[in-house]
Every structure is written in structure tokens, then in C-alpha cells.
Rosetta silent file (secondary structure, phi, psi, omega in degrees, C-alpha in Angstrom):
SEQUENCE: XXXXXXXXXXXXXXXXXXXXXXXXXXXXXXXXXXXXXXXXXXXXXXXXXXXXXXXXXXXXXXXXXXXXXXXXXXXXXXXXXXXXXXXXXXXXXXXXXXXXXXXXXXXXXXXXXXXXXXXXXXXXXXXXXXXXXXXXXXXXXXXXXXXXXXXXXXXXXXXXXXXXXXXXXXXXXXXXXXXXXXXXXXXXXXXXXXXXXXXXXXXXXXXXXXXXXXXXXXXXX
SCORE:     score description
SCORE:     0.000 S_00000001
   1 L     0.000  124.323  163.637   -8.864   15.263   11.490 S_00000001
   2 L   -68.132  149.413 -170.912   -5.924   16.535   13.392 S_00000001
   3 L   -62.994  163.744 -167.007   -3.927   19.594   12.409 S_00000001
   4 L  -172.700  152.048 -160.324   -0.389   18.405   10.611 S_00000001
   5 E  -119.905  144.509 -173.746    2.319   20.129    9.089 S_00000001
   6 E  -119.291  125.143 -170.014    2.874   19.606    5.019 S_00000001
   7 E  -134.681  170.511 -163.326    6.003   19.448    3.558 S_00000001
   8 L  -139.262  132.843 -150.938    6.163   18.444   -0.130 S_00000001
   9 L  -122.990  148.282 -156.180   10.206   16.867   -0.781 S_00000001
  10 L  -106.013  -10.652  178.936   11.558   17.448   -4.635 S_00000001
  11 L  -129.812 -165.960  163.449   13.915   14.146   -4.205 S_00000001
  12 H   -68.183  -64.963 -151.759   13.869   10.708   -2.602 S_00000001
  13 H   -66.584  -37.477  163.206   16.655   11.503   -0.128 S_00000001
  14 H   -53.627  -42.802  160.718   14.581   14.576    0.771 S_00000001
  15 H   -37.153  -32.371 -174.130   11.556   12.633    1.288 S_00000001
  16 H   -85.200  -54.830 -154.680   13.586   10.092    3.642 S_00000001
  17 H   -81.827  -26.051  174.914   14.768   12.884    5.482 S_00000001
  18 H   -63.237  -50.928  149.742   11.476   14.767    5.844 S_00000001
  19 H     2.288  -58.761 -168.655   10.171   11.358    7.143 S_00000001
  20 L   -64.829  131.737 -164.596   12.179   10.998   10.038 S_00000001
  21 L   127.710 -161.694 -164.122   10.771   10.764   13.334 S_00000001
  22 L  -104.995  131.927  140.477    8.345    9.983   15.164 S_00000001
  23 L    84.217   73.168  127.927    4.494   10.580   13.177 S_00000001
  24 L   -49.400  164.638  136.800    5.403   10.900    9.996 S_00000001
  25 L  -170.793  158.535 -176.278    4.172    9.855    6.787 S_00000001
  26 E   -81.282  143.832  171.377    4.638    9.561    3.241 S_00000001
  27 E  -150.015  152.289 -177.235    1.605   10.709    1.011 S_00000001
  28 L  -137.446 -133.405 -165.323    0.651   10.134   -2.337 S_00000001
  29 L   -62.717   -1.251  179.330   -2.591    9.824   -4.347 S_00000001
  30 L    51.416   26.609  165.356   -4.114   10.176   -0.030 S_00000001
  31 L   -66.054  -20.969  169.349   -7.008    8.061   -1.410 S_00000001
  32 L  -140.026  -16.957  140.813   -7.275    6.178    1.917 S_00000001
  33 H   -10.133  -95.741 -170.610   -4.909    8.084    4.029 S_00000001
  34 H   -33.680  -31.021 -177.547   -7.118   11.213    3.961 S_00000001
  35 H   -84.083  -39.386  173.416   -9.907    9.062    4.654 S_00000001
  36 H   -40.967  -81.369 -176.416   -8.136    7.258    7.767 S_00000001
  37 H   -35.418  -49.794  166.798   -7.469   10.560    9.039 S_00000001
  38 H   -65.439  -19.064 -176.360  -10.684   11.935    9.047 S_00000001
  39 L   -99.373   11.274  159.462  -12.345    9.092   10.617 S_00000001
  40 L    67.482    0.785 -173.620   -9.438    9.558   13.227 S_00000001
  41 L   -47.532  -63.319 -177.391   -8.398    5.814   12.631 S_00000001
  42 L   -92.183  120.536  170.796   -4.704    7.560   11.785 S_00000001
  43 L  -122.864  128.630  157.442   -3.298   10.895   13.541 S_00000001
  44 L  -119.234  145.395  177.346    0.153   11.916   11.916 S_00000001
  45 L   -78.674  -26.600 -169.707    1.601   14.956   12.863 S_00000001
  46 E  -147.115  119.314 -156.627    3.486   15.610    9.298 S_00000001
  47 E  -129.529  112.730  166.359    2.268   14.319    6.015 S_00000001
  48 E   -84.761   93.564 -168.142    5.100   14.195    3.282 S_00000001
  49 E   -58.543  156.899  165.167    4.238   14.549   -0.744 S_00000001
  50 L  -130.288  -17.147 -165.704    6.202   12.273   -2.744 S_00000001
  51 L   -79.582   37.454 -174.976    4.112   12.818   -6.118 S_00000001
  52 L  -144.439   32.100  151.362    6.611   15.351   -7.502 S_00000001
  53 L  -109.989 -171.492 -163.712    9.499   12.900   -7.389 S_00000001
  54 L   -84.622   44.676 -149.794   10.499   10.763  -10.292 S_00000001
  55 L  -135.774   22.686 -163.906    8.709    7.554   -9.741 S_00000001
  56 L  -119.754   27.093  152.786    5.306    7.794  -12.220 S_00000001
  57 L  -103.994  151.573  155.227    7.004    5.563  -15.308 S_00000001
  58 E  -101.085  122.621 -174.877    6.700    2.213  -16.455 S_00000001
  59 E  -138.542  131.964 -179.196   10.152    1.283  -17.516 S_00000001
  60 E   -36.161  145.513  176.396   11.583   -1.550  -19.506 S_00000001
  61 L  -116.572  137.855  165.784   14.154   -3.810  -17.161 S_00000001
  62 L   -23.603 -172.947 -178.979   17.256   -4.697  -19.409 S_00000001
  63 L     3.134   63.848  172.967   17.851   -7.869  -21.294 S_00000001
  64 L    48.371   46.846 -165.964   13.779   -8.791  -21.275 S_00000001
  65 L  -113.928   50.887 -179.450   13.989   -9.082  -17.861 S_00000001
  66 L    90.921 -167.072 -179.662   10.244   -7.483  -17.396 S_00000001
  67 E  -133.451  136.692  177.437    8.746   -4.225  -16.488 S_00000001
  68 E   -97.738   83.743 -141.399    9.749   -1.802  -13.682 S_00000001
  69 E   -82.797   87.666  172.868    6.135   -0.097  -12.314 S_00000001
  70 E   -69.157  158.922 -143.826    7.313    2.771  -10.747 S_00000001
  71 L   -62.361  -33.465 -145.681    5.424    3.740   -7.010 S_00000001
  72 L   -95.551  -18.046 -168.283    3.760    6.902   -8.333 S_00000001
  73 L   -65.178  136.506 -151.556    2.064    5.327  -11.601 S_00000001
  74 E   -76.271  172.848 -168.609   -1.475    5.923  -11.161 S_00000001
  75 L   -83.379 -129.360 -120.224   -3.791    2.392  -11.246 S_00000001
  76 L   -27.999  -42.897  140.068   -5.401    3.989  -14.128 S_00000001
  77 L   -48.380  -81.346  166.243   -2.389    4.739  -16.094 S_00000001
  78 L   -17.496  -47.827  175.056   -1.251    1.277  -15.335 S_00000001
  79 L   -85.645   -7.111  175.619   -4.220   -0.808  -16.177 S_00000001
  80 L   -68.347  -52.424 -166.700   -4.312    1.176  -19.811 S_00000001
  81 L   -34.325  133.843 -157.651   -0.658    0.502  -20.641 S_00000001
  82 H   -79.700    9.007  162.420   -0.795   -1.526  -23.875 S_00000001
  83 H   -84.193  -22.895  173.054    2.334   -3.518  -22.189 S_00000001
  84 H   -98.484  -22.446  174.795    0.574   -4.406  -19.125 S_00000001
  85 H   -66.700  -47.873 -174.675   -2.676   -4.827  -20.901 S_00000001
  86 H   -68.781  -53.430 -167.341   -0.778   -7.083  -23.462 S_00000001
  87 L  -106.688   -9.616 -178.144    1.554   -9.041  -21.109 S_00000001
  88 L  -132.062   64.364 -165.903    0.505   -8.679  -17.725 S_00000001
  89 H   -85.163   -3.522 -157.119   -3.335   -8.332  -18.237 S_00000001
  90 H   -69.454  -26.698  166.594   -3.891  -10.188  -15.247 S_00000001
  91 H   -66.999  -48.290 -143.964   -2.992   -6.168  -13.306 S_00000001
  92 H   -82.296  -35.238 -172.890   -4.837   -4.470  -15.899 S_00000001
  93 H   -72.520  -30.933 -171.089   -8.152   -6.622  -14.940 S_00000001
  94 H   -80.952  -54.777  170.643   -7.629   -6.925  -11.131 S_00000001
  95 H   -44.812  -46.214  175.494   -7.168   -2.319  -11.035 S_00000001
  96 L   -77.625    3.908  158.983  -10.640   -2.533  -13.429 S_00000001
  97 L   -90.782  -22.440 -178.700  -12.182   -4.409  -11.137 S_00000001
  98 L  -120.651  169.789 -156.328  -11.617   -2.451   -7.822 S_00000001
  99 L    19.908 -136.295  177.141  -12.635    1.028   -7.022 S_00000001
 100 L  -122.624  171.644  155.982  -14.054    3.592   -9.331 S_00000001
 101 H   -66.014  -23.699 -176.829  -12.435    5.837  -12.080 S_00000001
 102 H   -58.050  -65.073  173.214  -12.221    8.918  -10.194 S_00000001
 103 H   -49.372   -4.674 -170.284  -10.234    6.676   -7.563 S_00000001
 104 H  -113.103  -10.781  169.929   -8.037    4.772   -9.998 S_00000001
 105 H   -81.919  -35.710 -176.038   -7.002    8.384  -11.433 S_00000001
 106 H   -88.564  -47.158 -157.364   -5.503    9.361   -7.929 S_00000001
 107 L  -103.968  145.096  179.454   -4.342    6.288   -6.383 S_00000001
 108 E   -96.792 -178.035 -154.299   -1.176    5.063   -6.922 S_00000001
 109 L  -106.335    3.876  155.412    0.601    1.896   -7.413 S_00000001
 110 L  -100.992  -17.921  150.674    2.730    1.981   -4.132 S_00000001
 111 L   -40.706  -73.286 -160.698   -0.644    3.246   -2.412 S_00000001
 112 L   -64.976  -26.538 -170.254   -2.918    0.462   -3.527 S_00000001
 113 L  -100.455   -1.851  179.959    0.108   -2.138   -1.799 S_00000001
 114 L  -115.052  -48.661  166.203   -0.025    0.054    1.325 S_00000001
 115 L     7.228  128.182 -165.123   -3.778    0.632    1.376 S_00000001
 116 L  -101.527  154.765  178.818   -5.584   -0.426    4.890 S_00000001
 117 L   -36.083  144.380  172.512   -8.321   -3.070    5.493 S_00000001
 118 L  -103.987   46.483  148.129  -12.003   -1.838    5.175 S_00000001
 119 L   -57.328  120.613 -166.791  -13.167   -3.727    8.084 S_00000001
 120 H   -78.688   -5.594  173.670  -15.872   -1.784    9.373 S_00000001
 121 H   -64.294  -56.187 -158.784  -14.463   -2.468   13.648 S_00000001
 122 H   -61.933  -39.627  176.644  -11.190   -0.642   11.932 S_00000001
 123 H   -94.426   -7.836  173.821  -13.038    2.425   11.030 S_00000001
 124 L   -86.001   89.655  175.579  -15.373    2.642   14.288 S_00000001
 125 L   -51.043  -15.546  160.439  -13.296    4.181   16.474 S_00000001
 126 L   -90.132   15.963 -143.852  -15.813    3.160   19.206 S_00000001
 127 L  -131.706  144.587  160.366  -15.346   -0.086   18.367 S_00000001
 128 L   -90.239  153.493 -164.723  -12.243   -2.630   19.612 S_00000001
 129 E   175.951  110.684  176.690   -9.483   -3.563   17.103 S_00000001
 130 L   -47.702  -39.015 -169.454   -5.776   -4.628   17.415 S_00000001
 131 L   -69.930  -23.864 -156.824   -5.081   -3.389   14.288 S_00000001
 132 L   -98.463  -31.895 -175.694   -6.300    0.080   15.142 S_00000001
 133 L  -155.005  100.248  155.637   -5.340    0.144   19.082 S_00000001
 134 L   -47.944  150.730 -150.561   -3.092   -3.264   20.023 S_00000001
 135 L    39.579   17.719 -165.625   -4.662   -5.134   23.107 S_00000001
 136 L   -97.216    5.508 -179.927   -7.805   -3.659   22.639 S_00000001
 137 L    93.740  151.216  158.308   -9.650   -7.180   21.108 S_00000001
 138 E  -103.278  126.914 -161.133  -11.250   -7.862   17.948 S_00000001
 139 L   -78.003  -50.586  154.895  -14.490   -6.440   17.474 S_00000001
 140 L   -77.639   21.107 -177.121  -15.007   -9.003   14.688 S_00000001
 141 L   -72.233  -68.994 -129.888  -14.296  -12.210   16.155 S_00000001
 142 L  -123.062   -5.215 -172.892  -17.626  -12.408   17.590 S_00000001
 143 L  -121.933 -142.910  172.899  -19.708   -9.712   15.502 S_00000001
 144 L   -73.109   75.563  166.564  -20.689   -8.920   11.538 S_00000001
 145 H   -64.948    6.070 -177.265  -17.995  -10.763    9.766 S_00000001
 146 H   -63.094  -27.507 -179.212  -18.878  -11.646    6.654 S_00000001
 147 H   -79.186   12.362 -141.297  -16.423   -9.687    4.786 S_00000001
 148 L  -119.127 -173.603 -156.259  -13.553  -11.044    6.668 S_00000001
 149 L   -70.796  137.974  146.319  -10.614  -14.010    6.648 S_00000001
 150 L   -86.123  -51.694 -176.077  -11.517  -17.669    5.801 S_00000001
 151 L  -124.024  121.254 -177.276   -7.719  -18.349    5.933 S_00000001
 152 L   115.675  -32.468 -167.988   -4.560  -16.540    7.705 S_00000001
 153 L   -63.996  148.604 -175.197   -6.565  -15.175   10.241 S_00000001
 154 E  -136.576  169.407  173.560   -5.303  -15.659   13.841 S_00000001
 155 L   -29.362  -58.000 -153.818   -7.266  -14.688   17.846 S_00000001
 156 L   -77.029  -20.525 -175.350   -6.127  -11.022   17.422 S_00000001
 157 E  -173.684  144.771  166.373   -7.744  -10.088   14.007 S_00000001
 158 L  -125.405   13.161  140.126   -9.648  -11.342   11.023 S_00000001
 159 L   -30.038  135.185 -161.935   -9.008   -8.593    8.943 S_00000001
 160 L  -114.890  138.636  147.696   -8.715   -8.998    5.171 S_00000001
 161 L   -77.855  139.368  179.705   -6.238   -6.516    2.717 S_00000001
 162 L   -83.267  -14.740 -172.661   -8.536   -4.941    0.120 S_00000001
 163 L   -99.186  115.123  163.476   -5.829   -4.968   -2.781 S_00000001
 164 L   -85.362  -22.095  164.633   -6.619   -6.915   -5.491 S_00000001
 165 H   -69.515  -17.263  166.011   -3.642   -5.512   -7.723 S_00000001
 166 H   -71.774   -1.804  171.211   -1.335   -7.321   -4.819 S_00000001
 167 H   -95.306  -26.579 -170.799   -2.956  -10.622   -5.830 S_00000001
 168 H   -81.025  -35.121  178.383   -2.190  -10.202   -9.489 S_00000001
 169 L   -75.578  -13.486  164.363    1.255   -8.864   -8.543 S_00000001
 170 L   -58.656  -55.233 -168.447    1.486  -12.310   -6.013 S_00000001
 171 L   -88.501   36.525 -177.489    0.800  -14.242   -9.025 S_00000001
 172 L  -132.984   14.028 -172.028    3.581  -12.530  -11.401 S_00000001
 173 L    48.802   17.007  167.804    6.153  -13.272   -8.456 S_00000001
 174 L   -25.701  156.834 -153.112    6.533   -9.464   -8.321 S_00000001
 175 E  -146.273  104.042  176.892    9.181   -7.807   -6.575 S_00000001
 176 E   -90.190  154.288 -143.121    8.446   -4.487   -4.397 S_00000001
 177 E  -134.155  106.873  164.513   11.724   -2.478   -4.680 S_00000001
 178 E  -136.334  142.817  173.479   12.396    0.457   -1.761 S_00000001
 179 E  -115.546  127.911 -157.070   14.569    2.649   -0.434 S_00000001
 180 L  -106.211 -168.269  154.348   15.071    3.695    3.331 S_00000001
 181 L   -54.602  -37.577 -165.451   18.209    5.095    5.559 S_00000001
 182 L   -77.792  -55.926 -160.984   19.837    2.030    5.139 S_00000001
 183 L   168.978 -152.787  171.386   19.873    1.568    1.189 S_00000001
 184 E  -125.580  163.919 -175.517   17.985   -0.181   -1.304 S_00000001
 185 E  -169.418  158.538 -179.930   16.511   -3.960   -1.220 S_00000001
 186 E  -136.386  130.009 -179.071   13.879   -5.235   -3.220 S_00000001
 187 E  -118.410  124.132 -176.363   11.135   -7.720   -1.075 S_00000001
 188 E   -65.974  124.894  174.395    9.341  -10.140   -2.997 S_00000001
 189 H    -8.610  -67.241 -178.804    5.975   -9.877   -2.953 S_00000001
 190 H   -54.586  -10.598  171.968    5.180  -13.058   -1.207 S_00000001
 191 H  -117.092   30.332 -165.258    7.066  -11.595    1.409 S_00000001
 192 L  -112.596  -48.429  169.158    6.163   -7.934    1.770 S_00000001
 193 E   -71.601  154.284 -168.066    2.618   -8.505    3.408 S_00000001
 194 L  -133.287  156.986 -160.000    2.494  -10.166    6.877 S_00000001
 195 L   -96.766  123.795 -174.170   -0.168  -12.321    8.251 S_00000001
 196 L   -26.050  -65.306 -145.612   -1.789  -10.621   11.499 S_00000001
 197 L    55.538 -108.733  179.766   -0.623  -13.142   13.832 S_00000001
 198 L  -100.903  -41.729  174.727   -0.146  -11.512   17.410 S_00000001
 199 L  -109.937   61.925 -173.251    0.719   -8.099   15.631 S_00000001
 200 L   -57.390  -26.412  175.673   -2.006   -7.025   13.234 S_00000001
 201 L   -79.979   16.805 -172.094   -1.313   -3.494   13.353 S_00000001
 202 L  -117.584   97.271 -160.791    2.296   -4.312   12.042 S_00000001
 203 L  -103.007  -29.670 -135.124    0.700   -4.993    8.090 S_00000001
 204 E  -147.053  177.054 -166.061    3.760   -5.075    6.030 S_00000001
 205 L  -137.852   58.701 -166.548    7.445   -6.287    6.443 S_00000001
 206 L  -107.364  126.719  175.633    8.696   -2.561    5.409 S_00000001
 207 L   -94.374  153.409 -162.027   11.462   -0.930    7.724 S_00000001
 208 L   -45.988  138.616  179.721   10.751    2.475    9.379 S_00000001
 209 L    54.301   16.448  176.231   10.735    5.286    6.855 S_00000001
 210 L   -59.005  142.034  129.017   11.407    2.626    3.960 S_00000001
 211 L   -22.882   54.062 -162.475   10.276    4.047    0.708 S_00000001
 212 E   -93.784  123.808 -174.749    8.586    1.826   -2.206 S_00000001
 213 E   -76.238  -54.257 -172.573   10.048    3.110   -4.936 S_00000001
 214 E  -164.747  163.412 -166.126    8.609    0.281   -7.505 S_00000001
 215 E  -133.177   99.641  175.228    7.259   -2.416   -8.304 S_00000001
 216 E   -90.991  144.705 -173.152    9.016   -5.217  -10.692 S_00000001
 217 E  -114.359  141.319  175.549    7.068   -7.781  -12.777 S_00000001
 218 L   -91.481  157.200 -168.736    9.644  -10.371  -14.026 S_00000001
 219 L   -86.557  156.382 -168.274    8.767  -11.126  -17.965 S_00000001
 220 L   -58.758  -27.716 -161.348    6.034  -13.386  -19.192 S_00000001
 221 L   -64.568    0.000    0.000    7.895  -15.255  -21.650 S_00000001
């Protein structure tokens, strides 16, 4: 792991501003961050807390218009809640289904939608992989693939996302909600992940130093 400077930001706007540049990053529960980084996949120069802002509620959206997940609530919190358990169990089952409890105590719910493939070419650093070093080939085209895309997959990578709470949040229409330099915008699920194509290391349709704030489920009824 390379050495990095820690800065830990008490607001959003601090957080934005600590951000800026070039090899940054936002950190949170670090359940696969920390792990990138040691396995050298990821070098950032500056690693920015966020879990001391205000962003670890579940909060009611006005007129029944659903629940507002904020970024920081941990998947374990989350799949307990007797609101998401009641009305959205399809989240509470898809979080109980992936990792362990220790991990579901740490990692959070803007984490688990940023979270990177577990392709094992992605973590062999001796290995080639667009997503990890663009032009460099896919090491799984042609090698142990089993875990990898049936569908979506293009020439440069056949890398799979690992988040199963982004399929239950696909199928709730969900809404990820962030804020950058620019403002705020909320990206609909169905639009927030991007399919490798040509750019596999480009995973997410997030603009530099954007923020996810939250995550809205529109209501069940």
C-alpha cells in the first residue's frame, strides 16, 4: 500500500473541497477500498472520511413518496429496518445474502453501489485488465471465466459488479441522489452504472468529485 495523507471533513462542502484534485478519494466503511489498495489495484495519494457527516439515516420522503437511504447507513442497519424489512424486503434479503456480518456492519450503502468487481485478472496486478490499466487486454477473455458476464459484456472486459443491493435497488426504480461542485442531481439507478463498452475502467456515470449523498426508494404502494 502506498503512503497517503488522511484528512477526515466535518461537512459535505468540506468533503468536496478536500476531494479536489488529482488522486483523491472519498472513504467510508473502506471495506474494499482498503483492500484495493493493498493489493496495489488502487494508489490514491489522499483518502477523505466522510463517516462523520450527516448521511447515516433512513428518512421518510414527504407526502408517501418513499424512503430516503442516506449514503452512510450501514447494510446492516439497513437490512434490519422494520420499514425496509416490511416494504422494501426485496434490500433487506439481497444485503443478507452478500458478504458476512462483520462486513455488513462497516460497509455502507453508498459503498456497496461503488464497490469494484472481484474478478480475479482485476486483483492480479501481474495480470492484464482494462479496467485496472486501459489498453492493457483482458486477461479473462481467453482464461478462468466462470464468474464473469453472460450479457453486457463487450472485447475490452467481461467483468461483472458484485452488488446485489444495486439489483434490488434496480428493481425499486431507485434514485441515487449526489452532490458535486456543480450542485445536486439525482441519477436513476438504471442509469448510474455503465456497461464496460470500450471504457471499463470508467464504472459509473458519476462526475469528478460527485458525492452520493443517498439513495431514494419511491413507495411500494
Amino acid at each position: 500500500m502506498n503512503p497517503f495523507e488522511y484528512k477526515r471533513a466535518g461537512s459535505v462542502a468540506e468533503a468536496l473541497r478536500e476531494v479536489g484534485g488529482e488522486g483523491a478519494k472519498f472513504l467510508a466503511g473502506g471495506t474494499n477500498l482498503i483492500d484495493l489498495m493493498k493489493y496495489d489495484v488502487e494508489h490514491h495519494d489522499k483518502l477523505v472520511d466522510v463517516t462523520r457527516l450527516p448521511l447515516g439515516k433512513i428518512n421518510e420522503i414527504p407526502n408517501g413518496g418513499g424512503l430516503s437511504i442516506g449514503a452512510l447507513v450501514r447494510n446492516s442497519d439497513l437490512a434490519a429496518d422494520p420499514r425496509i424489512v416490511r416494504d422494501y424486503s426485496v434490500i433487506s434479503k439481497a444485503l443478507l445474502q452478500g458478504a458476512s456480518p462483520q462486513l455488513r456492519n462497516l460497509a455502507t450503502t453508498g459503498g456497496n453501489l461503488l464497490q469494484r468487481t472481484r474478478c480475479y485478472y482485476f486483483y492480479d496486478t501481474a495480470l492484464p485488465c482494462n479496467k485496472r490499466e486501459p489498453g492493457s487486454g483482458c486477461g479473462a477473455l481467453e482464461g478462468f471465466n466462470r464468474i464473469h458476464a453472460i450479457l453486457g459484456q463487450s472485447d475490452k472486459c467481461i467483468a461483472v459488479h458484485p452488488s446485489d443491493m444495486a439489483v434490488a435497488m434496480r428493481a425499486l426504480d431507485a434514485t441515487v441522489m449526489v452532490q458535486g461542485p456543480n450542485g445536486t442531481r439525482g441519477i436513476p439507478i438504471a442509469e448510474f452504472h455503465r456497461l464496460a463498452g470500450d471504457t471499463p475502467h470508467i464504472e459509473t456515470n458519476l462526475a469528478k468529485n460527485e458525492l452520493i449523498t443517498a439513495v431514494n426508494v419511491p413507495s411500494s404502494a
